[in-house]
ROMAR-190274 format. One record per residue (C-alpha): residue number from 1; residue in three letters; x, y, z. Coordinates in steps of 0.001 Angstrom, whole numbers, plus 500000, padded with zeros to 6 digits. Layout:
@pos:NUM, code:ALA, px:X, py:Y, pz:Z $
...
This chain:
@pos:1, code:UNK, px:342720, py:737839, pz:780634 $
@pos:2, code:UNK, px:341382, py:739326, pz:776955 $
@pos:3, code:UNK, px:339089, py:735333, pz:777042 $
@pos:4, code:UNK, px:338461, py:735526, pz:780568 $
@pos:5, code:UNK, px:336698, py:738646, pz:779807 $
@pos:6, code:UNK, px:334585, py:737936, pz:776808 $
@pos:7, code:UNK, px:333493, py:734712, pz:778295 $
@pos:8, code:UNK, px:332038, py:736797, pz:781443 $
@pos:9, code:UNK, px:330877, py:739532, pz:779166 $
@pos:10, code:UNK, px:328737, py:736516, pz:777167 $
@pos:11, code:UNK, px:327041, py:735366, pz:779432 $
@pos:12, code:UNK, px:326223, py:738856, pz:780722 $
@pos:13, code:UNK, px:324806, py:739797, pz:777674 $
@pos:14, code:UNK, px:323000, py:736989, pz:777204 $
@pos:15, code:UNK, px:321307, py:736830, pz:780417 $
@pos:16, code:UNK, px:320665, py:740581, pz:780553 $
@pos:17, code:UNK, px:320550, py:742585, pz:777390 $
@pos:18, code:UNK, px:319554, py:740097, pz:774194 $
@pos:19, code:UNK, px:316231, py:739982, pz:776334 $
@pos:20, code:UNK, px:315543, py:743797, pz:776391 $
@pos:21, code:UNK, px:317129, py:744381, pz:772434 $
@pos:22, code:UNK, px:314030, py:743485, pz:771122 $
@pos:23, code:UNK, px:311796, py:745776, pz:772809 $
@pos:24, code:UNK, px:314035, py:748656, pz:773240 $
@pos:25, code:UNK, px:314673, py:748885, pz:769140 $
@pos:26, code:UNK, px:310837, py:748364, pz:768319 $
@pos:27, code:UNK, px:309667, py:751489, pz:771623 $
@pos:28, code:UNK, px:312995, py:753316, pz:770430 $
@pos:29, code:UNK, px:313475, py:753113, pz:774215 $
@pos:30, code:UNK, px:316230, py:753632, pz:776399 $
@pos:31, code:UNK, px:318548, py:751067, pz:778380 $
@pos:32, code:UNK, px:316837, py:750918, pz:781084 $
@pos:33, code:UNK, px:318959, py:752794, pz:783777 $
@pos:34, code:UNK, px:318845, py:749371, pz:786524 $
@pos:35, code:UNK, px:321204, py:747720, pz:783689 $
@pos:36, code:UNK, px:323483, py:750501, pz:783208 $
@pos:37, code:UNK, px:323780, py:750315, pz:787303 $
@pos:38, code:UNK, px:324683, py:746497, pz:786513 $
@pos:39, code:UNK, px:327024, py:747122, pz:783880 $
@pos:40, code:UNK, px:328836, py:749833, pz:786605 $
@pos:41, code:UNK, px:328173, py:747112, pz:789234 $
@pos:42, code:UNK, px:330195, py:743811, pz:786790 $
@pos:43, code:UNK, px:332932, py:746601, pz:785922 $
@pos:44, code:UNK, px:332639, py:746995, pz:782468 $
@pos:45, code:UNK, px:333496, py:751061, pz:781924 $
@pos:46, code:UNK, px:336585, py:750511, pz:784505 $
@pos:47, code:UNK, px:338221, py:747754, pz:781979 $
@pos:48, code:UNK, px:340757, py:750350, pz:780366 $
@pos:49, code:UNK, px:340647, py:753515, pz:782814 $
@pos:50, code:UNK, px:344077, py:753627, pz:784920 $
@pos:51, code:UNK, px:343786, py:752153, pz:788831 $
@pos:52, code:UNK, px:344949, py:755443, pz:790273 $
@pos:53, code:UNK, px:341388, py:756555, pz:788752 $
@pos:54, code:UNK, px:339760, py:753496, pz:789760 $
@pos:55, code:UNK, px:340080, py:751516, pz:787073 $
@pos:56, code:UNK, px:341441, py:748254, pz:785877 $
@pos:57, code:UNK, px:344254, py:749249, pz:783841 $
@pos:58, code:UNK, px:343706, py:746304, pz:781710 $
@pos:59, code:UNK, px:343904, py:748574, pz:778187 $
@pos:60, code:UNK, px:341972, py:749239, pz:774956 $
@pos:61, code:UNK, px:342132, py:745300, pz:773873 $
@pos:62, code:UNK, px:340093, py:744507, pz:777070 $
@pos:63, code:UNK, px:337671, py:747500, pz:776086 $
@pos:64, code:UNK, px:337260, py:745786, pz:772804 $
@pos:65, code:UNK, px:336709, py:742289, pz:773796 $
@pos:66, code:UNK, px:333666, py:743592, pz:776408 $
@pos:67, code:UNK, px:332310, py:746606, pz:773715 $
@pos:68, code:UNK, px:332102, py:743255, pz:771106 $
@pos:69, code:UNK, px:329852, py:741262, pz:773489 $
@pos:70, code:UNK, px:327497, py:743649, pz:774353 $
@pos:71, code:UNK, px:327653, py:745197, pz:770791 $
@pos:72, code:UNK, px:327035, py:741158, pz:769754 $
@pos:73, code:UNK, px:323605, py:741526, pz:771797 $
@pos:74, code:UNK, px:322492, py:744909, pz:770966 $
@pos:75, code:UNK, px:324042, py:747925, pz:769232 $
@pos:76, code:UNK, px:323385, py:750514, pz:772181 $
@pos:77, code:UNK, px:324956, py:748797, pz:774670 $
@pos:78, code:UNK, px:328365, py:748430, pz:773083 $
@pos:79, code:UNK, px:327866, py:752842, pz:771779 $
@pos:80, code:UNK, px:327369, py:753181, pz:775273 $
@pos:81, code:UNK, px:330361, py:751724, pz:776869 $
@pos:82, code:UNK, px:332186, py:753059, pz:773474 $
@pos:83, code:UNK, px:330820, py:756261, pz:774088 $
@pos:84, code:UNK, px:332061, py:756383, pz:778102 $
@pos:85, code:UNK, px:335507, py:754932, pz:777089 $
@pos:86, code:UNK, px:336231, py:757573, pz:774330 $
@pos:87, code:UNK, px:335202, py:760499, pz:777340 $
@pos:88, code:UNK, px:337091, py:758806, pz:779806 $
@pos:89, code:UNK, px:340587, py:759122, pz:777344 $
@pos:90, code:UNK, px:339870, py:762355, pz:776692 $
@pos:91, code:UNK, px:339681, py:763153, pz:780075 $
@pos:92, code:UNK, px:342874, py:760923, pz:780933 $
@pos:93, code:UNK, px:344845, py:762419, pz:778178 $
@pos:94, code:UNK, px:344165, py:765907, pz:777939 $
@pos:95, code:UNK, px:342484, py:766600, pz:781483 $
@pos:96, code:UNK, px:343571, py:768874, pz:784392 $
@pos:97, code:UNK, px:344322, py:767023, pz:787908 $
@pos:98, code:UNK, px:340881, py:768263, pz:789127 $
@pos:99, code:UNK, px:339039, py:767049, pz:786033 $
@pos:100, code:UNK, px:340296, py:763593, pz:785962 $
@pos:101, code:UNK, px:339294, py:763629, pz:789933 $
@pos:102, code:UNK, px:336194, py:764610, pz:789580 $
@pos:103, code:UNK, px:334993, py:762513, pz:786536 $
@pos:104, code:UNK, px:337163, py:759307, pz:786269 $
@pos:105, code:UNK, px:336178, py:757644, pz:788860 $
@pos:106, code:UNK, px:332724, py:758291, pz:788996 $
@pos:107, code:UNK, px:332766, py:757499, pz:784494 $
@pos:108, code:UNK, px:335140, py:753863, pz:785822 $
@pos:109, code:UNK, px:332473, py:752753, pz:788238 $
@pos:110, code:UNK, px:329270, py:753643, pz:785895 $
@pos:111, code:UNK, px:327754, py:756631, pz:787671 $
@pos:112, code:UNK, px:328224, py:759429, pz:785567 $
@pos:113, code:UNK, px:326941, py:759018, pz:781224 $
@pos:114, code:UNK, px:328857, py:761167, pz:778936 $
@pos:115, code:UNK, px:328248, py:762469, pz:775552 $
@pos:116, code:UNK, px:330180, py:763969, pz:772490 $
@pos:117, code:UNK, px:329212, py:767208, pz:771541 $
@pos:118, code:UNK, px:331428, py:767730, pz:768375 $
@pos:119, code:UNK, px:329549, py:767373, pz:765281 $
@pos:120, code:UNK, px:327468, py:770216, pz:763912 $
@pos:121, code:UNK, px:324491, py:770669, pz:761601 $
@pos:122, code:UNK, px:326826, py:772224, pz:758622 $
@pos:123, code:UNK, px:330172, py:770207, pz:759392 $
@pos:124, code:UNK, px:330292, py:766486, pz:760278 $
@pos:125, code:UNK, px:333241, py:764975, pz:760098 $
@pos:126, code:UNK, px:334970, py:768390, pz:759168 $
@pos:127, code:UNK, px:335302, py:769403, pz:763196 $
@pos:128, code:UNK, px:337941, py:772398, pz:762186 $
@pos:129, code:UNK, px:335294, py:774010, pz:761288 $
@pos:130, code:UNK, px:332516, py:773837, pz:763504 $
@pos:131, code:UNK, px:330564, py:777655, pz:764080 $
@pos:132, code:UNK, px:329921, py:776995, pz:767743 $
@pos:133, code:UNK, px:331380, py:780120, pz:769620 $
@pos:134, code:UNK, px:332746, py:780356, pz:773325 $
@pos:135, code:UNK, px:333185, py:783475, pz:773869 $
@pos:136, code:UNK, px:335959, py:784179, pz:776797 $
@pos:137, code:UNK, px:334266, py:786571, pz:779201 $
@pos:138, code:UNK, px:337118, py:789265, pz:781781 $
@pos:139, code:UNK, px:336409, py:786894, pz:784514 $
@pos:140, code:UNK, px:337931, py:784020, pz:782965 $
@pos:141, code:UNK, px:334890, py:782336, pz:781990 $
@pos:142, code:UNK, px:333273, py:780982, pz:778651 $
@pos:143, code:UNK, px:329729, py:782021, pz:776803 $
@pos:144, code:UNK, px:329187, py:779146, pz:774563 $
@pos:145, code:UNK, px:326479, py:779585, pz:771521 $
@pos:146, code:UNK, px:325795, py:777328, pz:769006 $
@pos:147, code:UNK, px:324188, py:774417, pz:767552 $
@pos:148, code:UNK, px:325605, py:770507, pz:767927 $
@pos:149, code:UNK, px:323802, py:767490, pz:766101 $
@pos:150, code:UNK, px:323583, py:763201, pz:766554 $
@pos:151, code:UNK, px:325134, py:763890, pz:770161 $
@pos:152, code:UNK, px:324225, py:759944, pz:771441 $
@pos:153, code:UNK, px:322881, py:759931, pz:774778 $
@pos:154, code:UNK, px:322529, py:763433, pz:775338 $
@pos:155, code:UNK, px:319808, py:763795, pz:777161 $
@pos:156, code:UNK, px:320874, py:761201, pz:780123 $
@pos:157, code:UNK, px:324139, py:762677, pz:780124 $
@pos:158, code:UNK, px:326236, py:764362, pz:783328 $
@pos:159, code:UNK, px:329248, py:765252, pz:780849 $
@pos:160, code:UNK, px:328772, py:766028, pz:777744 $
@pos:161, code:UNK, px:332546, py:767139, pz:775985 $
@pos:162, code:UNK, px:331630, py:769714, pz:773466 $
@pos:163, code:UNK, px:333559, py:771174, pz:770530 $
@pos:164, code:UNK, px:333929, py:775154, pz:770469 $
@pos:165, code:UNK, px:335366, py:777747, pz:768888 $
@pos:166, code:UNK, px:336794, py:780128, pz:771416 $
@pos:167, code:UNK, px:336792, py:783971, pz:770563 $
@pos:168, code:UNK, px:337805, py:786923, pz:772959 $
@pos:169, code:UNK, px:334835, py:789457, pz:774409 $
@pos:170, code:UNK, px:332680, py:790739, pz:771626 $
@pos:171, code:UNK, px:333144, py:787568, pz:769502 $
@pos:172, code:UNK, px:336151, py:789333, pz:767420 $
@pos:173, code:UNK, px:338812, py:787859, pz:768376 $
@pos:174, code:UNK, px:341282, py:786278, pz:765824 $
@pos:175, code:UNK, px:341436, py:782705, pz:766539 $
@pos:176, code:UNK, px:344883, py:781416, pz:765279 $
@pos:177, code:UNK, px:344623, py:778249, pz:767372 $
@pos:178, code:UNK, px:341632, py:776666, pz:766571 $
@pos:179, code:UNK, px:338476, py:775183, pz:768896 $
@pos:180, code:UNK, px:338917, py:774001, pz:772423 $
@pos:181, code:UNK, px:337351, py:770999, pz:773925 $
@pos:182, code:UNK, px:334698, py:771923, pz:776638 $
@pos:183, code:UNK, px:333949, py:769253, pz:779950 $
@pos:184, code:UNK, px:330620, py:770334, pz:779934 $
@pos:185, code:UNK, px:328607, py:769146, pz:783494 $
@pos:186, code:UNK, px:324905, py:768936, pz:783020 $
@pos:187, code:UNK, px:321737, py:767617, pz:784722 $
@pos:188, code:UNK, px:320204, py:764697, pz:783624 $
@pos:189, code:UNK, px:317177, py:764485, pz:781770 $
@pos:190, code:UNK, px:314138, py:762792, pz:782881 $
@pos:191, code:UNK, px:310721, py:761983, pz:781014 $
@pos:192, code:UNK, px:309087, py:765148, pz:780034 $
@pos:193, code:UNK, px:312325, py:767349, pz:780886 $
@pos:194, code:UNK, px:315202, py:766207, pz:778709 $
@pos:195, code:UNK, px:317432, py:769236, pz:779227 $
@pos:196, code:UNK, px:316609, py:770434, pz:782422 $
@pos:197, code:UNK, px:319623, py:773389, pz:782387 $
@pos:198, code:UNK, px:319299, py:776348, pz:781498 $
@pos:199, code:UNK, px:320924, py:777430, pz:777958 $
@pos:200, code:UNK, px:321230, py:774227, pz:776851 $
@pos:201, code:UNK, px:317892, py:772546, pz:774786 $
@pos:202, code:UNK, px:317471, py:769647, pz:772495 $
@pos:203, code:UNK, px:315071, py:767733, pz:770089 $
@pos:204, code:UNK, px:315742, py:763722, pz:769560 $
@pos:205, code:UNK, px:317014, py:762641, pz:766038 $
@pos:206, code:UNK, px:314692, py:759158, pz:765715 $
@pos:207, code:UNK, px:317248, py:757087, pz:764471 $
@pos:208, code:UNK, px:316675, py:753599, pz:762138 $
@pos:209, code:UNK, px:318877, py:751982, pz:764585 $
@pos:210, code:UNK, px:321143, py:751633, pz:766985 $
@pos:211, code:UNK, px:318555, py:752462, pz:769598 $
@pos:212, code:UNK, px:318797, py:752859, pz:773175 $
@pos:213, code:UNK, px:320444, py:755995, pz:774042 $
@pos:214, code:UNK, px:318857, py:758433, pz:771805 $
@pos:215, code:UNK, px:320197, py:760513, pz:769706 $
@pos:216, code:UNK, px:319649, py:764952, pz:769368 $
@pos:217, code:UNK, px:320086, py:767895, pz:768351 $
@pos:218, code:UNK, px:321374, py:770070, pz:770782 $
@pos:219, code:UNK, px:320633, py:773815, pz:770793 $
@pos:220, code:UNK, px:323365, py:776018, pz:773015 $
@pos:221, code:UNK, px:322509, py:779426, pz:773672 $
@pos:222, code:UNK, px:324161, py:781433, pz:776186 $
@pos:223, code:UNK, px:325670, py:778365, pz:778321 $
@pos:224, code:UNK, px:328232, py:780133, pz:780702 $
@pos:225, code:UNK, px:331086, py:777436, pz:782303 $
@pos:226, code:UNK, px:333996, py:778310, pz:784530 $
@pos:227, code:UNK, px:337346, py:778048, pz:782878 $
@pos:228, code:UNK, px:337773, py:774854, pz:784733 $
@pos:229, code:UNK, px:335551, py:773460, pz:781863 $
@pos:230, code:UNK, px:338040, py:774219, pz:779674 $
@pos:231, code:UNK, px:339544, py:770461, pz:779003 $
@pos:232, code:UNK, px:343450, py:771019, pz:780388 $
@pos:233, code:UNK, px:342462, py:774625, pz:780303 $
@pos:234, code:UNK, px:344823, py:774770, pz:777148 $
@pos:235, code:UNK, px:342320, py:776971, pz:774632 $
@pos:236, code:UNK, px:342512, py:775752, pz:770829 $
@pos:237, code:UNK, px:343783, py:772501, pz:771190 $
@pos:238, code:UNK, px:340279, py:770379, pz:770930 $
@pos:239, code:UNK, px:341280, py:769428, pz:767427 $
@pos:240, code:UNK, px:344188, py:767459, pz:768336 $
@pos:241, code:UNK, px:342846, py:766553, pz:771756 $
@pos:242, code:UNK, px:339810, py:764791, pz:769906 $
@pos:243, code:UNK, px:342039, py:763358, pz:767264 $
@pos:244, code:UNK, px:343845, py:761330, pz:769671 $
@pos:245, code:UNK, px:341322, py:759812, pz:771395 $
@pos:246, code:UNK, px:339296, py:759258, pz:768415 $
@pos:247, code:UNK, px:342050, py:756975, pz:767360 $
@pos:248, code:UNK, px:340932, py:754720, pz:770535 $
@pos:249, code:UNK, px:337570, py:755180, pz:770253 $
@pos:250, code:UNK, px:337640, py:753392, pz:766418 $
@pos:251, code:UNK, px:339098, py:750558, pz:768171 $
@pos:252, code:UNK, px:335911, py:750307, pz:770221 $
@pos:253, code:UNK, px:333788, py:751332, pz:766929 $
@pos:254, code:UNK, px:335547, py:748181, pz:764723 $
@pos:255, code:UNK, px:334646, py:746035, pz:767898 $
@pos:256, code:UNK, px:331174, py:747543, pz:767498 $
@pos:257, code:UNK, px:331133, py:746343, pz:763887 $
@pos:258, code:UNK, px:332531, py:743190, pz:764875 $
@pos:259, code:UNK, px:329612, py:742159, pz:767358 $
@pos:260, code:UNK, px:326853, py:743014, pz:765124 $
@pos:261, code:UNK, px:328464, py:741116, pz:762395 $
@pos:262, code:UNK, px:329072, py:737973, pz:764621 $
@pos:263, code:UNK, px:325504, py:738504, pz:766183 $
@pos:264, code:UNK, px:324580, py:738470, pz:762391 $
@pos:265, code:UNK, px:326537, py:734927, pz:761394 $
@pos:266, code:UNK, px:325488, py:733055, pz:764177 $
@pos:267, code:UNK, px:321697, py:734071, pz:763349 $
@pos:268, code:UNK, px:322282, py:732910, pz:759770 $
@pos:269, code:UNK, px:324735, py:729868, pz:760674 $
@pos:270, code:UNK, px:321570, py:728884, pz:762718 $
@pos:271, code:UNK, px:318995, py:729636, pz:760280 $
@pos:272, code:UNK, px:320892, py:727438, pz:757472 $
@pos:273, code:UNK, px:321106, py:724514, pz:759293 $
@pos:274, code:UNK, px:317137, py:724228, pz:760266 $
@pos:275, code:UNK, px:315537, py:725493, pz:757657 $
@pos:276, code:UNK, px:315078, py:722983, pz:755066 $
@pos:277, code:UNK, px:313533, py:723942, pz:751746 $
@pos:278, code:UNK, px:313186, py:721353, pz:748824 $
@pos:279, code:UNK, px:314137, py:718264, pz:751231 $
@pos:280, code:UNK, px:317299, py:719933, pz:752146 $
@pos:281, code:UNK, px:318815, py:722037, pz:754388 $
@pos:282, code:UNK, px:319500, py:725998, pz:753200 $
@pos:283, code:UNK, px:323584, py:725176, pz:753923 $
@pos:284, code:UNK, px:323487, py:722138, pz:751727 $
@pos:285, code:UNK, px:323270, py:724569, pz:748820 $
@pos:286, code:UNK, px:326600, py:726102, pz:747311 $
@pos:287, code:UNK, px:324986, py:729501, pz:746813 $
@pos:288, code:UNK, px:324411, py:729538, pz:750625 $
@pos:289, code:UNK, px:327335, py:727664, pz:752022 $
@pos:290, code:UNK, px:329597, py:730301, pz:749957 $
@pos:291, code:UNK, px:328180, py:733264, pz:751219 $
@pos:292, code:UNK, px:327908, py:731656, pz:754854 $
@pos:293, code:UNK, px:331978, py:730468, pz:754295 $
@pos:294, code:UNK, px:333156, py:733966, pz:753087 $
@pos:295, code:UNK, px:331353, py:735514, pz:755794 $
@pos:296, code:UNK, px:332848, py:733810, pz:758670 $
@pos:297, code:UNK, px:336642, py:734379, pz:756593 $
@pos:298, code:UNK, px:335641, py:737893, pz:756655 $
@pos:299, code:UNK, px:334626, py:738335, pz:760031 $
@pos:300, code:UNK, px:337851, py:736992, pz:761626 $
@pos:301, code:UNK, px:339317, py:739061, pz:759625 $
@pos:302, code:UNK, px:337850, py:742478, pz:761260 $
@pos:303, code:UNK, px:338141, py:740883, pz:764757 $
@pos:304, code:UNK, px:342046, py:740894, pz:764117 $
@pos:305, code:UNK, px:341792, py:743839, pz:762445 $
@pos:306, code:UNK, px:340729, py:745394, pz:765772 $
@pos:307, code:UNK, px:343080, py:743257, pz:767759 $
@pos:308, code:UNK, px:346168, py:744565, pz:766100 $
@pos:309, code:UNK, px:344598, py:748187, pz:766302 $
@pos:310, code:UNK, px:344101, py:747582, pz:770314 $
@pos:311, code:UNK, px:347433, py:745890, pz:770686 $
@pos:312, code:UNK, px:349118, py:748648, pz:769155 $
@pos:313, code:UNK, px:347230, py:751441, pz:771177 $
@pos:314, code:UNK, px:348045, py:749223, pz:774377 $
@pos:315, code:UNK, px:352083, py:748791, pz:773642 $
@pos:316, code:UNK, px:351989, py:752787, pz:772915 $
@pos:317, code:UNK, px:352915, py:752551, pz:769180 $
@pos:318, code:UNK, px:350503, py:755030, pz:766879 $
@pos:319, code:UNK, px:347203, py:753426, pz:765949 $
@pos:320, code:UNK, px:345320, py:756170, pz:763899 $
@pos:321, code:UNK, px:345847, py:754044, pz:760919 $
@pos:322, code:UNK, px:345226, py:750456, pz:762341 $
@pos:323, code:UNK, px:342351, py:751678, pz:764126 $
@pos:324, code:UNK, px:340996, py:753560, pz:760762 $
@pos:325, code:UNK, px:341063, py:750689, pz:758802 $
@pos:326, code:UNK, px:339614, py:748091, pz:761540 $
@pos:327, code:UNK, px:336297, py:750374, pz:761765 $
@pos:328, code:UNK, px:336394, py:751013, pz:757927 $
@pos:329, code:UNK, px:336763, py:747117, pz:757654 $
@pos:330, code:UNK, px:334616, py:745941, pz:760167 $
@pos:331, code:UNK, px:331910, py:748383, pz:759322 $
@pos:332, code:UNK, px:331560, py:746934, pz:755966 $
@pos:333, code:UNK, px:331533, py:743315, pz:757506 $
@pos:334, code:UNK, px:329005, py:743915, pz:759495 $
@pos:335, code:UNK, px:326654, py:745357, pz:756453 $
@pos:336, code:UNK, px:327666, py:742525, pz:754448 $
@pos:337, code:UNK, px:326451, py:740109, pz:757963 $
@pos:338, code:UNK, px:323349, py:741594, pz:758574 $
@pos:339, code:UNK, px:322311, py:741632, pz:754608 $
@pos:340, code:UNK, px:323003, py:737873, pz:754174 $
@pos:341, code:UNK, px:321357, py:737120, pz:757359 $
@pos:342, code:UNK, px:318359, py:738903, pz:756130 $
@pos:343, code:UNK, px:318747, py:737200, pz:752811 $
@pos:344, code:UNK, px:318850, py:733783, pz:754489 $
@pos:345, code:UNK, px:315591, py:734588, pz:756596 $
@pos:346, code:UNK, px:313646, py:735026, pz:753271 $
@pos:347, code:UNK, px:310836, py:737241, pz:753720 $
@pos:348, code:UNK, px:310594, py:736437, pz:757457 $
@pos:349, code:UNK, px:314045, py:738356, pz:757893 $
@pos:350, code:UNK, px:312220, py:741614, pz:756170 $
@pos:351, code:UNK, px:309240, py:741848, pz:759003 $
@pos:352, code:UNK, px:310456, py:745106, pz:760665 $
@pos:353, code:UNK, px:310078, py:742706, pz:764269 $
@pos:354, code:UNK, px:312769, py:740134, pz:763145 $
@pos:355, code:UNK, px:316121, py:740507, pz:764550 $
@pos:356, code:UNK, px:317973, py:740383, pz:760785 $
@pos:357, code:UNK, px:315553, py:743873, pz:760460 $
@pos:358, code:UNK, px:317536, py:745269, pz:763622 $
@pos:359, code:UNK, px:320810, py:744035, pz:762434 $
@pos:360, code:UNK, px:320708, py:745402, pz:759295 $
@pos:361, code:UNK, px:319497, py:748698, pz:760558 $
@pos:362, code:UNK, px:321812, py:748505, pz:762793 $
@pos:363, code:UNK, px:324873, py:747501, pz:761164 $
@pos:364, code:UNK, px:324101, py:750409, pz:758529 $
@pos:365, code:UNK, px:324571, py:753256, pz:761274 $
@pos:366, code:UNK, px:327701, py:752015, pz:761909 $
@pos:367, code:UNK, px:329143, py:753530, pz:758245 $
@pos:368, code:UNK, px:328929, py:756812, pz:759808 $
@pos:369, code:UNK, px:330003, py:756771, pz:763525 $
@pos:370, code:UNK, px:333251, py:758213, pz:763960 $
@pos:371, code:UNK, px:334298, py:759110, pz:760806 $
@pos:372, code:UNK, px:332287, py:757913, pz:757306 $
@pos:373, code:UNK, px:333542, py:755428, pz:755552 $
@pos:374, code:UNK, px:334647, py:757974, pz:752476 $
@pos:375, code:UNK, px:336459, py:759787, pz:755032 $
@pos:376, code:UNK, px:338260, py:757126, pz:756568 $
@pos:377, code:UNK, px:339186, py:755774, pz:753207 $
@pos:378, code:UNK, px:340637, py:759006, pz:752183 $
@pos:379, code:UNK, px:342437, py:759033, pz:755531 $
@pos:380, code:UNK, px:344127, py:756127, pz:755262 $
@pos:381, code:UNK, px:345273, py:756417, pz:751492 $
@pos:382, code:UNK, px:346845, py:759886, pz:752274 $
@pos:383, code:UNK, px:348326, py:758612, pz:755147 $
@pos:384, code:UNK, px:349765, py:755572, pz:753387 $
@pos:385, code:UNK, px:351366, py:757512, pz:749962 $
@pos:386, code:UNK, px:352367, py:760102, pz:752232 $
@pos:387, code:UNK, px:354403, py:757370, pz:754329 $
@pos:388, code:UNK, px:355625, py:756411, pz:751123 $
């Protein structure tokens, strides 16, 4: 089913969204809203979301397999779908009844964009921390305050799941339980009006890459939400509510990594083999047919990376460390891709309209998202002496 999948997600992206990544990276535009309808519309948010939520069922190995395609054709595609699939867990996981009704289906078939509020201008990956306040109001209700930073796809957004640090009225309260996770429903932006609702502003972040969402800072001043935002309505659990799902949404990251890298070895592969400098083709030369060889070893090597970290997420064994080390991995194949592509291109490969430009830029975001490499490195070296 995993094949079926990336053969139909293939041609998909190659009919639809390798002819916009060119445009869309050099306007720092958007996806254009008629093929996020299409990607609803050929069922690719549904893959992993549960069929009593109107999904597929088909699991986070599925997920990966599509997020690599589209990621293969252009970076924003495959953070979008990444970025749904990561809200829609959440919301499976750690959801009320009434939250998984109303946002499951509606994330499954492709109508409602999410966004991850968790980050902040002073702490990055270090989310126990973050200084946004809710502040629990006598009716039940929250007063959230506080500044967020690179939330992707804010701006388009009907959910955006936002980290907080709950306090009691008057801000005082002692907060032995840490921040709560917020389902945070929001109109959606348009040109000229970005953040339409009130309390809630934001200026974009231009990125090098990964274009097509855009990427803010989000300024929160005064939002009030019913308690039914309140993900599960279980306050200071958002830690280990986003920790969880996290863990999923690095499988989707590695795939991520995994498409620009392959997206990256087929463009040199290509380049090698008709270029021919000095009477000979660039692959005829050892310095090139090495680099080229490794690569390829290096990029199956993520791919089953991410398999094994999907496999284990689908057969409910723990994947925080498989899935750690496939985006740590993969990450650092894609880099390693998009540089010898560029290298292979010659100067051609440095105009900032070639593709190798986009790749690299692109593959270099992808050492940040969801955890830095330094962090994940750390992460997985603790958890590995500790296990010893």
């Amino acid at each position: 089913r995993v094949g079926w999948i990336r053969h139909n997600m293939r041609d998909f992206v190659e009919r639809l969204v390798e002819p916009l990544a060119p445009e869309i990276h050099r306007r720092n535009g958007l996806i254009p809203e008629s093929i996020v309808r299409r990607m609803g519309e050929f069922g690719v948010f549904r893959l992993a979301t549960a069929p009593e939520h109107g999904g597929d069922g088909l699991g986070a190995a599925a997920m990966a397999a599509a997020v690599e395609e589209l990621a293969r054709g252009s970076l924003g595609f495959g953070v979008l779908t990444m970025t749904a699939s990561i809200a829609a867990d959440l919301l499976a996981r750690s959801g009320t009844d009434l939250q998984r009704r109303t946002w499951l289906p509606r994330i499954a078939g492709g109508e409602a964009r999410c966004a991850l509020a968790l980050s902040e201008p002073a702490y990055g990956s270090d989310l126990a921390r973050v200084a946004t306040r809710a502040e629990r109001q006598a009716d039940g209700s929250y007063l959230i305050t506080g500044k967020k930073t690179w939330v992707t796809g804010a701006s388009r957004a009907d959910l955006v799941l936002t980290l907080a640090r709950t306090t009691t009225p008057g801000g005082q309260g002692q907060q032995p339980l840490g921040p709560s996770l917020f389902a945070i429903a929001k109109r959606r932006g348009a040109p000229g009006a970005d953040f339409p609702d009130a309390g809630i502003a934001g200026a974009e972040l231009r990125a090098l890459g990964q274009r097509g969402m855009g990427h803010y800072e989000l300024r929160i001043e005064g939002l009030q939400v019913g308690r039914e935002a309140l993900l599960g309505e279980r306050e200071g659990e958002g830690i280990a509510q986003v920790q969880r799902s996290l863990a999923i949404g690095r499988v989707y990251a590695a795939a991520c990594g995994v498409g620009v890298a392959q997206a990256a070895l087929e463009l040199a592969l290509e380049r090698a083999r008709t270029r021919v400098q000095f009477g000979s083709q660039l692959i005829s030369f050892p310095r090139v047919a090495h680099r080229i060889g490794g690569l390829i070893a290096r990029v199956a090597a993520a791919r089953q990376l991410t398999r094994a970290a999907a496999q284990a997420a689908d057969t409910g064994q723990p994947c925080e460390l498989t899935s750690a080390m496939a985006k740590l991995f993969s990450s650092r194949a894609a880099w390693d891709a998009a540089d010898a592509c560029m290298q292979i291109h010659g100067a051609n490969g440095y105009a900032e309209s070639s593709v190798p430009a986009r790749l690299l830029l692109d593959a270099r975001s992808l050492a940040f998202h969801l955890g830095t490499r330094e962090v994940l490195a750390q992460g997985i070296a603790r958890a590995l002496l500790e296990g010893s």
